[in-house]
C-alpha positions in Angstrom: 4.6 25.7 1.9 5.6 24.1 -1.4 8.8 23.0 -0.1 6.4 21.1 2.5 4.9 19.5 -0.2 7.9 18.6 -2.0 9.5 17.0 0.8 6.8 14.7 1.9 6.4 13.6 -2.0 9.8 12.6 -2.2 9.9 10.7 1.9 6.2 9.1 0.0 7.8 8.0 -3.1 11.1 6.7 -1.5 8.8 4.6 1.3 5.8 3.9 -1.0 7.2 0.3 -1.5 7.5 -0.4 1.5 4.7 0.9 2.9 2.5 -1.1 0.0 4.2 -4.7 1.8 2.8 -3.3 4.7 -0.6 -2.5 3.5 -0.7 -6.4 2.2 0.3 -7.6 5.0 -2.1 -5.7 7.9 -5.8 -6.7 8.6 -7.8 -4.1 6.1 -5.2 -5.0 3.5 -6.3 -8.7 3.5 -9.8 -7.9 4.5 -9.7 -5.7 1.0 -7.8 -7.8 -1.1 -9.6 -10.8 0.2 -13.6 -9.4 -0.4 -16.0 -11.3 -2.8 -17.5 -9.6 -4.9 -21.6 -10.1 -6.3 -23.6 -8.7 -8.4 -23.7 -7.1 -12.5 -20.3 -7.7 -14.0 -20.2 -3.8 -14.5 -21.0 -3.3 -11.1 -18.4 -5.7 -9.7 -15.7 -4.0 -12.3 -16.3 -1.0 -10.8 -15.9 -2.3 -7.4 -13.0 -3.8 -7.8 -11.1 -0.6 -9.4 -12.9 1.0 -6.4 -10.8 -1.5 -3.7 -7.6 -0.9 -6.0 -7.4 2.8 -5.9 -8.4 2.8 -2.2 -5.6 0.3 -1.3 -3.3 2.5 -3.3 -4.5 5.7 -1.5 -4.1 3.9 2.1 -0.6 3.2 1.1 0.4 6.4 0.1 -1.3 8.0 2.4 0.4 5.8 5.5 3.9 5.7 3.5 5.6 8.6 5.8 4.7 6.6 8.6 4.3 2.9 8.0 7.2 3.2 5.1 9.9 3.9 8.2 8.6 1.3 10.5 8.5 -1.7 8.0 12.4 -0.7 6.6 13.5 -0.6 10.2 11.8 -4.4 11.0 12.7 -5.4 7.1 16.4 -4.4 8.2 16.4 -6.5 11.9 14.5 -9.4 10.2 17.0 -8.9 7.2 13.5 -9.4 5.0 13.9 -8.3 1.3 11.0 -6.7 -0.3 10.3 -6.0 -3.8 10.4 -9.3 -5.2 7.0 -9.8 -7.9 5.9 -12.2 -5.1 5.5 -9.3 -2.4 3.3 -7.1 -4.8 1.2 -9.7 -6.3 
């Protein structure tokens, strides 16, 4: 069972950047990354670490699967990813 584990760290890690273009680039990502945010400062800190951690969980979560599929359209596109611009 840990060898499980181990193995879908390591396919998560090696796809996480890609899988972090795709996040930005799908509707929750910019519905997320695109939110205003009102009320106490506190309270709008908090909710924006709150949007940060969650888009970082989405991404890892989704990396064995959407990681894949954006290096296979990255490749046909020839699209390079990892510039600052792409995790801005």
């Amino acid at each position: 069972m840990s060898v499980l584990h181990i193995v879908l760290t390591a396919i998560s890690a090696y796809f996480y950047p890609f899988s972090l273009y795709w996040y930005r680039e799908s509707l929750i990502g910019r519905i997320l990354n695109d939110m205003w945010y009102f009320g106490g400062f506190w309270a709008v800190i908090g909710k924006i670490i709150v949007t940060l951690i969650g888009g970082i969980l989405i991404a890892g979560l989704l990396a064995p699967i959407a990681g894949p599929i954006t290096l296979r359209r990255c490749r046909r596109k020839n699209i390079i990813i990892g510039d600052a611009k792409d995790f801005e």
